[in-house]
C-alpha positions in Angstrom: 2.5 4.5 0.3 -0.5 3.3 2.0 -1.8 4.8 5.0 -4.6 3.0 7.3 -5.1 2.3 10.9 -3.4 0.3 13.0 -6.1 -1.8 13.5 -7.3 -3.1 10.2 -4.3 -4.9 9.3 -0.7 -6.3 9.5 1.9 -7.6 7.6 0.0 -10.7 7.9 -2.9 -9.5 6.2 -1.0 -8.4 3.3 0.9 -12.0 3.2 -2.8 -13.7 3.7 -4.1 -11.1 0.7 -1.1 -12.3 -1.4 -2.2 -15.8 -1.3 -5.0 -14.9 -3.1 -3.8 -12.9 -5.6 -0.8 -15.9 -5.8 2.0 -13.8 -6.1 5.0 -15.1 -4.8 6.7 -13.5 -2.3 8.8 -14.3 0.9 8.7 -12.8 3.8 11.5 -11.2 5.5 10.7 -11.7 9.5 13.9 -10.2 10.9 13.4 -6.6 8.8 9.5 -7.7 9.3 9.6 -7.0 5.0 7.7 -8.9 2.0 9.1 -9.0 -0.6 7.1 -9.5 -3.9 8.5 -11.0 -6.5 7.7 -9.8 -10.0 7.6 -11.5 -13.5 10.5 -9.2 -14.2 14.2 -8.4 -13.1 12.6 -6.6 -9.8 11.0 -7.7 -6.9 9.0 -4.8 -4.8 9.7 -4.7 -1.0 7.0 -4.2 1.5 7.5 -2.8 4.9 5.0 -1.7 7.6 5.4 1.7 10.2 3.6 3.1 13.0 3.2 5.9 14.4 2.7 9.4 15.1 5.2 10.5 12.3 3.2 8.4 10.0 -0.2 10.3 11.1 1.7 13.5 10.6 2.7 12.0 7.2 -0.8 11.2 6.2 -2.0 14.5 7.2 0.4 16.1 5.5 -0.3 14.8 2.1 -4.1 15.1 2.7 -4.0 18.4 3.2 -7.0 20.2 1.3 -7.8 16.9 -0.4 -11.3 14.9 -0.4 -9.6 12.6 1.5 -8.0 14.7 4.6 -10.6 13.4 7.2 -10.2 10.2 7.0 -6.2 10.0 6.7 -6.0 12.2 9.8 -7.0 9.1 11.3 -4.4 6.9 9.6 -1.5 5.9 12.2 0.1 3.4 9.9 1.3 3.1 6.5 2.8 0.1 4.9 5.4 1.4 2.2 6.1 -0.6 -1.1 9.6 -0.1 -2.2 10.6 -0.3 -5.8 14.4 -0.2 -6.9 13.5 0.8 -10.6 10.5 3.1 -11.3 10.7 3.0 -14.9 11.1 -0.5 -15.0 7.9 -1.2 -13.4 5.7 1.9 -14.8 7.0 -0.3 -17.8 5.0 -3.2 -16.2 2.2 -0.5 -15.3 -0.2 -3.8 -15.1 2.1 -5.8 -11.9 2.5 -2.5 -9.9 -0.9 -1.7 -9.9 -2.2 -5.7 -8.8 0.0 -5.3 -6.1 -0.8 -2.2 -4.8 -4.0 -3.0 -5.0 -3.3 -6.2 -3.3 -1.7 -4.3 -0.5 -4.7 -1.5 -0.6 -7.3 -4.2 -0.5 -5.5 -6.3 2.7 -5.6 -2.6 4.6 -8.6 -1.0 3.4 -6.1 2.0 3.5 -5.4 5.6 1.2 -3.2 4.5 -1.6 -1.0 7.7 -2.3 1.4 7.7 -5.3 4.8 10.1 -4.9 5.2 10.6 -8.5 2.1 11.8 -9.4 1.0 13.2 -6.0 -2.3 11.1 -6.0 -4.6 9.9 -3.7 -7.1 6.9 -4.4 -9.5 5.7 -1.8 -9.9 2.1 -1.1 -11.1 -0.7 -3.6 -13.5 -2.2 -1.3 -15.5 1.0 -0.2 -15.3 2.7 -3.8 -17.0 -1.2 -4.7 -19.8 -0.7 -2.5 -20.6 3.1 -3.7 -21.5 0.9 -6.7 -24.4 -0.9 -5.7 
C-alpha cells in the first residue's frame, strides 16, 4: 500500500512512471487497474482508492510512527496486489523496482503488511542527501 494525496498523482502518473522504468504492463480502464507484468509466472495488479476510509486507513497504520503527520493528510492510496508472496519475496529485486516505481509516481508512504513498515518517499529521502 501506498498512501498520498489525491493531488499528486493518478493512475496515469504511475503508467507515465512505468515508461521509464520500461516495465510492461497494460492497463485495465474498465476496473481503472495496471497490471505489471513480471519476468516471472506473476504479474502485480495496481489499483487506485479514495477517500475518507483510505485517510482513516493511513492514520491508522501511522499511529505513533515518525510518519503519522504526514499520512493523516493522505486521502489516497494506490494498492499493489500480488497473487503469490513468496513467489515474488523470491524476486525481492522486481517487487521492490516496482514499488518504488509506484512510490516515486506518487511521492506517497510506502507501507508493507507483512512486515508492518513504513518508508517515506524516494524523492524527499534523495534530497535529505544533499
Amino acid at each position: 500500500m501506498i498512501f498520498f494525496k489525491k493531488e499528486n498523482s493518478d493512475i496515469k502518473s504511475v503508467c507515465e512512471k512505468l515508461d521509464r522504468y520500461r516495465y510492461s504492463y497494460n492497463y485495465d480502464d474498465n476496473n481503472e487497474m495496471i497490471i505489471i507484468k513480471s519476468d516471472l509466472s506473476f504479474d502485480f495488479k495496481v489499483n487506485m482508492l479514495v477517500g475518507k476510509d483510505i485517510n482513516e486507513e493511513a492514520i491508522e497504520i501511522s499511529e505513533n510512527s515518525k510518519f503519522e503527520a504526514e499520512l493523516s493528510k493522505c486521502d489516497a492510496m494506490f494498492e499493489i496486489k500480488i497473487e503469490n508472496l513468496d513467489i515474488a519475496l523470491d524476486e525481492i529485486n522486481t517487487l521492490i523496482e516496482v514499488q518504488g516505481a509506484v512510490q516515486d509516481a506518487c511521492k506517497g508512504y510506502l507501507f508493507t503488511p507483512w512486515n508492518g513498515n513504513i518508508s517515506e518517499p524516494w524523492i524527499d529521502w534523495l534530497l535529505k542527501l544533499r
